[in-house]
C-alpha positions, -999 to +999 in steps of 0.1 A: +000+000+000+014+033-010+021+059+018+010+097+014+033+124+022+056+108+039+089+128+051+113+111+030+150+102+033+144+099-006+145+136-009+178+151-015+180+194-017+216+207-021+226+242-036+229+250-071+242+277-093+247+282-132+281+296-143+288+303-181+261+285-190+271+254-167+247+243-141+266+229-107+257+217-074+274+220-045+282+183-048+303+167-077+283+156-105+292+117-095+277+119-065+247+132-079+245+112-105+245+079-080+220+094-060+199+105-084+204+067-107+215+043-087+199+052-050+169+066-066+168+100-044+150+127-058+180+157-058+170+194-063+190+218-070+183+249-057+185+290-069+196+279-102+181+309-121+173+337-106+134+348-109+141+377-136+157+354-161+124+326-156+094+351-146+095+369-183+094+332-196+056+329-190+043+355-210+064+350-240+056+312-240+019+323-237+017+352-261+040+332-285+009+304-283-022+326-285-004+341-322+000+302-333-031+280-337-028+251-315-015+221-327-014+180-321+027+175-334+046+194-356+080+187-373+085+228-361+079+242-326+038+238-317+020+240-289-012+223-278-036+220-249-052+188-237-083+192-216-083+156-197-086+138-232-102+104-226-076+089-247-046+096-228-029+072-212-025+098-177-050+118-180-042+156-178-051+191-178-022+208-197-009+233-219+024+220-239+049+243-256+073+219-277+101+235-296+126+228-322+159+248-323+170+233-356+170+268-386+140+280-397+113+259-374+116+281-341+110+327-344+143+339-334+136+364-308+118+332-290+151+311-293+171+338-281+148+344-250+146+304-242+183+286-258+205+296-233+181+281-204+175+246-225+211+243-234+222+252-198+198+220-187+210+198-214+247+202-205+236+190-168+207+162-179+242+150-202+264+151-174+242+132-150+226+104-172+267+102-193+247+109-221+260+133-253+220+145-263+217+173-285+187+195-300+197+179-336+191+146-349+224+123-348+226+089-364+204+067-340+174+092-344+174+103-309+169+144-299+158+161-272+127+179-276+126+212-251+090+215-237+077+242-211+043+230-192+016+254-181-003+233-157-029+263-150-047+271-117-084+259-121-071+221-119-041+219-141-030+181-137-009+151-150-016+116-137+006+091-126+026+079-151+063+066-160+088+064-189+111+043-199+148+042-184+165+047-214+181+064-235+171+094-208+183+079-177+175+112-161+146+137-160+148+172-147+123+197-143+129+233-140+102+251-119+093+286-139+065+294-110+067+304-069+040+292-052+021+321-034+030+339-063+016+325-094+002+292-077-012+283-040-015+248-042-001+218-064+030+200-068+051+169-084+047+140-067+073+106-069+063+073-058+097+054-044+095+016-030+056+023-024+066+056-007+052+091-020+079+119-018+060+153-024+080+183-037+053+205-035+068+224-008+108+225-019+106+227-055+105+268-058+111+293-091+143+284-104+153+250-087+156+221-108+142+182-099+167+155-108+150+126-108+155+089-121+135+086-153+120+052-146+103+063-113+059+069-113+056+105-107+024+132-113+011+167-110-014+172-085-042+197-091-029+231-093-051+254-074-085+234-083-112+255-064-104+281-090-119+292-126-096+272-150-086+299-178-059+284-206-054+325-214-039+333-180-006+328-168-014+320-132-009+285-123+023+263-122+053+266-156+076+241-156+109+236-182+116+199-193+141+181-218+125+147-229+148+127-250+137+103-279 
């Protein structure tokens, strides 16, 4: 039986900081790695970014989707929002903004605003998982695809689900919200050896969740006792790098 809440030896919060485009913590990337791999501990990083690099990132992801109609997949950068879609595997309440950095498939100004965040997570998502993951496609068809989530207040969700341990190895999630701010109530959620470990409390604006890519996890509702409104930025903005 799975048990709720739960402080969590599981949980591992260390200091971070980003230097020429380099995110470190303050330990060695090996003993990051291992926890995060090979003890399963959820690691976050903290004060990675600082909140005016992140906070402007809202509004240009949102006013970049309401000038571009809505889309299921695109070979360029789309965006799309699923409304608890009874075909989904984990059902969810999101809006996803997928880009593609490769020429010609991304506006400029929007790459200029977002690359240097993405590649900054890449370079540590690489150096944890010993992966070499790039945003173009090399010979075995693999790329990283950079995503930001609005999970918006009104009930933005994602249900339990998992991936596949490889080729990712790792995930990490960038938090591009502060709760009390744009958010009161929500968070991502790990199950561990039938143990929950919520981060709803410890993942702030700026921090990033290193997490082994195997492990359940979900969204719990963000802010659900208010009016859900896909055209309003309050609500909980995550950054993500899936790999395939």
């Amino acid at each position: 039986m799975t048990k709720p809440n739960l402080p969590s030896d599981r949980l591992l919060i260390i200091e971070g900081n980003i230097e020429n485009g380099q995110i470190r913590g303050s330990l060695p990337y090996s003993e990051i790695s291992k926890a995060v791999l090979q003890d399963k501990k959820i690691v976050i990083l903290k004060s990675v970014f600082d909140q005016e690099t992140l906070l402007p990132l809202q509004e240009k992801f949102l006013e970049w989707g309401k000038r571009t109609a809505p889309q299921v997949k695109d070979d360029k950068s789309f965006h799309r929002i699923d409304h608890d879609h009874h075909l989904s595997q984990a059902r969810h309440i999101t809006h996803f903004f997928n880009f593609s950095f490769e020429e010609g498939k991304i506006e400029p100004e929007l790459k200029e605003a977002i690359f240097p965040v993405f590649d900054a997570m890449r370079r540590l998502q690489n150096e944890i998982a010993s992966l070499n993951a790039k945003f173009t496609f090399p010979s075995n068809g693999s790329i990283l695809r950079p995503q930001a989530i609005h999970y918006p207040a009104g009930g933005g969700n994602f249900g339990r689900h998992q991936h596949p341990y490889e080729p990712q190895r790792c995930g990490l999630i960038l938090g591009l919200s502060k709760k009390g701010l744009d958010f009161d109530k929500g968070g991502t959620c790990f199950e561990i050896n039938g143990q929950v470990v919520n981060t709803e409390n410890h993942h702030d604006l700026g921090d990033i969740i290193l997490f082994r890519y195997d492990l359940p996890h979900w969204i719990t509702p963000i802010d659900p006792e208010k009016e859900l409104n896909f055209d309003s930025s309050a609500g909980r903005w995550t950054m993500i790098l899936p790999y395939y």
